[in-house]
Steps between C-alpha positions, in 0.01 A plus 500: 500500500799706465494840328690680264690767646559866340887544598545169303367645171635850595797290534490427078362800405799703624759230349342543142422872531775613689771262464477348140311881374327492170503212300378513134553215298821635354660473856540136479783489725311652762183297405766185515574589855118543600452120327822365746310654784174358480619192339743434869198631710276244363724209526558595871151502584501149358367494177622369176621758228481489097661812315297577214726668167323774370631653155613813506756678219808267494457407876196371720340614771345256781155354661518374825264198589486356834314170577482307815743263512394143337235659278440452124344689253338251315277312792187360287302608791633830621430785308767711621445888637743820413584776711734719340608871475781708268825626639599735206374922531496735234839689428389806703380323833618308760193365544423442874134487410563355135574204581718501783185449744383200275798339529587553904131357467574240335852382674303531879187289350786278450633510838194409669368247262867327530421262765221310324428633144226369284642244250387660218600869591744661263662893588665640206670820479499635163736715286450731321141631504581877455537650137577398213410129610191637663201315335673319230635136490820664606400483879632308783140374563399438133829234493353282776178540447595360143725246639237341710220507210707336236626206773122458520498635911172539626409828775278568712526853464852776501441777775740819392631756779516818347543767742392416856680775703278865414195552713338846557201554752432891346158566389546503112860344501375173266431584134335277256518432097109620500333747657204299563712247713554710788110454577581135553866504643626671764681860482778429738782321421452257785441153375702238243306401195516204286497544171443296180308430167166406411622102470674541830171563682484160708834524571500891649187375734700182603796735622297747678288247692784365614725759530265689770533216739864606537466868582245736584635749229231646268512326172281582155514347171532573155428263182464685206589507074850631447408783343505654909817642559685334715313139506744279357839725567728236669629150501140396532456579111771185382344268691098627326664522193619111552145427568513456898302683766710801656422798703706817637512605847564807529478873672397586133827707397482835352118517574569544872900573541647810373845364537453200196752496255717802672832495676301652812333131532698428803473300803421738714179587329333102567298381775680132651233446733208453201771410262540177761118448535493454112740214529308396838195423210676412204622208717212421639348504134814253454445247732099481437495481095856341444 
């Protein structure tokens, strides 16, 4: 089975840090640009493209959905499965970490899923996610999410890349929301988590199991109220909020990284080689629930 490979999502991480630079939601010509990008990469790799208006001001900004080609959304037997990330940063950030490694993620999950992906697989790139969308019905995510609950679309669950690039093997590098958690977790920054609510319980297990057939890269889980920090702080929450299952994966942001949310969160700073064995599971995950 063919792998992901690091240079490939190095490859992204350096066009949207580097290249295209910080990209808040008030950029959108830069944010326009990102869109054409992915929008022509996944119509290369053969799949079919929808571009999703989102409002923004007196303009729009722009999800990206790709579906194998000769799909539909509404097949009466085929709840469909999501696997999306954000493109947007903060102002401040160029965000190599945030969310640039979700999205190389995303784009090489899509390169080796290309030749045969599952019918009812949908990858959606999202903008924006950042502030002041972030957590309101404002966001990229929220938009679709909406759009498929009020056309009556059934899921079988969203799966949300947040962050997939930072790992740290110090002793004491991986920092939790409560003390008591670090009894039960590990203290190096070493392993991805998935993350979601208490109603997205079946749904984190489901992932995980089948995520670690893909990769031998530690993995722990969280389900937990929202009134943890950090629990439902993605594109994860639209798709809860629209009543569907959805969990984060993610190398838990400002609880491990101290680069989150600065302008030092550069490429240099993320390991490709576990960044790739992320996607190596998240595909697997893809092609065993989907």
């Amino acid at each position: 089975m063919q792998k992901a490979q690091p240079a490939e999502i190095r490859k992204w991480v350096e066009y949207l840090a580097l290249e295209i630079g910080r990209r808040p939601a008030t950029r959108v010509d830069l944010l326009r640009k990102v869109a054409e990008r992915l929008t022509e990469t996944f119509i290369n790799l053969g799949y079919e493209v929808a571009q999703q208006p989102v409002p923004y001001k007196q303009t729009h900004h722009i999800n990206i959905i790709a579906r194998p080609k000769g799909s539909i959304d509404s097949h009466p037997g085929r709840p469909l499965l999501v696997v999306g990330a954000h493109y947007d940063t903060v102002s401040n950030s160029p965000g190599a970490d945030d969310n640039a490694s979700s999205i190389g993620g995303l784009m090489e999950m899509a390169r080796l899923l290309a030749d045969n992906p599952p019918t009812g697989l949908r990858l959606a790139a999202f903008c924006p996610e950042e502030p002041p969308a972030y957590r309101t019905r404002r966001m990229g995510s929220y938009i679709y999410a909406g759009s498929l609950k009020e056309a009556g679309i059934r899921l079988k669950g969203m799966i949300c890349l947040e962050m997939i690039g930072y790992f740290n093997d110090a002793p004491g590098s991986q920092s939790y929301p409560l003390p008591f958690m670090k009894m039960v977790y590990p203290r190096e920054g070493n392993f991805i988590a998935i993350v979601g609510n208490i109603r997205s319980a079946r749904w984190t297990w489901q992932v995980k199991d089948a995520f670690k057939t893909g990769t031998d890269l530690p993995v722990e889980t969280l389900n937990a109220p929202s009134v943890i920090v950090g629990i439902d702080f993605s594109d994860h929450w639209s798709f809860n909020k629209c009543g569907y299952p959805a969990v984060m994966v993610t190398d838990t942001a400002f609880y491990r990284t101290p680069y989150y949310h600065l302008p030092s969160d550069l490429p240099e700073t993320l390991d490709y080689v576990r960044a790739a064995k992320v996607v190596d599971g998240i595909a697997a995950a893809v092609r065993l629930l989907e």
